[in-house]
Legacy VTK file of the C-alpha trace (Angstrom):
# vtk DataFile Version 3.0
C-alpha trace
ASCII
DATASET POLYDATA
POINTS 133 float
87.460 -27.249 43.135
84.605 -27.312 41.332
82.701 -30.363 40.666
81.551 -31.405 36.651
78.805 -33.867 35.939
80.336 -36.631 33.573
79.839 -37.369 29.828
77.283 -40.054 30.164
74.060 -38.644 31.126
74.835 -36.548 27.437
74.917 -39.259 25.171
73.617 -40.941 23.105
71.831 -43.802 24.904
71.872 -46.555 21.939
74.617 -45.872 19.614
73.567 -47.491 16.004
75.958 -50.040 15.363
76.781 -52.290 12.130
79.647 -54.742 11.186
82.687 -53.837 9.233
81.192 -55.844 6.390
78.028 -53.936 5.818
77.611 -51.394 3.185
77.689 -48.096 2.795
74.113 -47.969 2.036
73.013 -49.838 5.317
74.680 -47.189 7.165
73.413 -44.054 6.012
69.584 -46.053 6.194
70.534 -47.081 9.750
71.451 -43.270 10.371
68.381 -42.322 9.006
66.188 -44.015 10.294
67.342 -43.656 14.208
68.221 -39.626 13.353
71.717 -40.646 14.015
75.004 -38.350 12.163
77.398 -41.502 12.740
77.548 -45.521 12.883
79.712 -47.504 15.042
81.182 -50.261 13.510
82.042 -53.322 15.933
83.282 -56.495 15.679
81.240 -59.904 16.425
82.904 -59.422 19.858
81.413 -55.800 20.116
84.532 -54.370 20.316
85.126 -50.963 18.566
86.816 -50.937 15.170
85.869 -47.653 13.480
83.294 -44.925 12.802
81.429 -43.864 9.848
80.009 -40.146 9.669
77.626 -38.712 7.709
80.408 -36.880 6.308
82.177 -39.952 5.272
78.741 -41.019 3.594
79.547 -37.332 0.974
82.867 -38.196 0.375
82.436 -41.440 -0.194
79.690 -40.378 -3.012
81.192 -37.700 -4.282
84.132 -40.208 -5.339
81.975 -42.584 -7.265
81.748 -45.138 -4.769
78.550 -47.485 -5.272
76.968 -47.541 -1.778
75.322 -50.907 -2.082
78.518 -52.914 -2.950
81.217 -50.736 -0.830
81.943 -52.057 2.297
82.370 -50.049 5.645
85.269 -51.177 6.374
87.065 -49.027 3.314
85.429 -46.241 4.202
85.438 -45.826 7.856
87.611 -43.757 10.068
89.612 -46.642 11.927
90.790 -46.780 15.505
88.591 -43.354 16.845
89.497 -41.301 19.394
87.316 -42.367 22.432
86.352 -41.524 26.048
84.930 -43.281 28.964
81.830 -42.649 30.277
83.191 -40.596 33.585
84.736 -38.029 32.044
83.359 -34.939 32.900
81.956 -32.338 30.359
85.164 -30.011 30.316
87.373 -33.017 29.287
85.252 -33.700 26.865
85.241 -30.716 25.386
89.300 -30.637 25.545
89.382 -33.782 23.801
86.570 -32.972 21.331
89.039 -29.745 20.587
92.752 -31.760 20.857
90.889 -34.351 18.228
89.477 -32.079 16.073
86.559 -34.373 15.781
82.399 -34.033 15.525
81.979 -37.731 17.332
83.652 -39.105 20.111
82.534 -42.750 20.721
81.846 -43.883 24.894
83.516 -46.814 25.443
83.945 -49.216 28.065
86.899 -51.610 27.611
86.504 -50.928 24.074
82.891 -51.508 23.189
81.268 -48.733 23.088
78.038 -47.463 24.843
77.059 -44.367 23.408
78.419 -41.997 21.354
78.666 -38.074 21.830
78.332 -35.401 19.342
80.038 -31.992 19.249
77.643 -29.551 20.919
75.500 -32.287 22.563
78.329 -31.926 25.515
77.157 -28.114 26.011
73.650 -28.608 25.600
70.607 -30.900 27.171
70.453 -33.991 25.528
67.189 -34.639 22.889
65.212 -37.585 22.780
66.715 -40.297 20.088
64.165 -41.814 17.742
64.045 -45.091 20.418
62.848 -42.898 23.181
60.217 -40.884 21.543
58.727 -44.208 19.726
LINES 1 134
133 0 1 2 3 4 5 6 7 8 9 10 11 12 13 14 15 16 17 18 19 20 21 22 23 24 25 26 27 28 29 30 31 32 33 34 35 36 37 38 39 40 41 42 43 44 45 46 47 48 49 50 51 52 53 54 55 56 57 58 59 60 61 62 63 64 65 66 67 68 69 70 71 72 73 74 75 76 77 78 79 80 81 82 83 84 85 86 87 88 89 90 91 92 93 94 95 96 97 98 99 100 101 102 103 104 105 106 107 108 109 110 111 112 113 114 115 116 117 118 119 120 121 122 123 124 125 126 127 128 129 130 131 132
């Protein structure tokens, strides 16, 4: 049987992560800033609650919501489908499908510790922002 390498040496090495409290507008300057598509939002325990996209960012504007006073926690994606760190690439890309998702958070006993992007698992990973400062 063929061997796979697992999902971890693919992603993302620091995923950017806010509180469910924080705005709208602090995410999509957090995702632009590290060249990130998504935010993890954690608890003060670092525990995963939720995701917020750069698609969630449009929608959310496109409805009228003011991005300085609207809170994450409306607007993100709540319980996300995860994946440990071991799984290798072809599960990854069965759950990426099954999900029918563009992020898949890494997780560890629920806090996360990376965060993968769909076609990231079938290419070399880039540099982030971090590793190229």
């Amino acid at each position: 049987m063929a061997q796979y390498a697992p999902a971890s040496p693919i992603q993302q090495a620091e995923p950017v992560t806010l509180g469910p409290n924080d705005s709208v507008a602090e995410a999509c300057r957090a995702m632009q800033r590290d060249g990130a598509t998504a935010v993890l939002i954690v608890s003060t325990e670092e525990r995963l609650l939720g995701i917020f996209t750069g698609r969630d960012a449009v929608r959310c504007l496109a409805e009228g919501c003011d991005p300085q006073q609207t809170r994450l926690e409306w607007e993100m994606t709540r319980s996300p489908v995860t994946i440990p760190p071991d799984l290798p690439v072809p599960e990854v890309l069965r759950v990426f499908e099954a999900a029918g998702v563009r992020h898949l958070p890494v997780c560890v006993e629920g806090r996360p510790h990376g965060v993968l992007r769909r076609g990231s698992a079938t290419r070399p990973p880039t540099p982030t922002a971090r590793q190229t400062a």
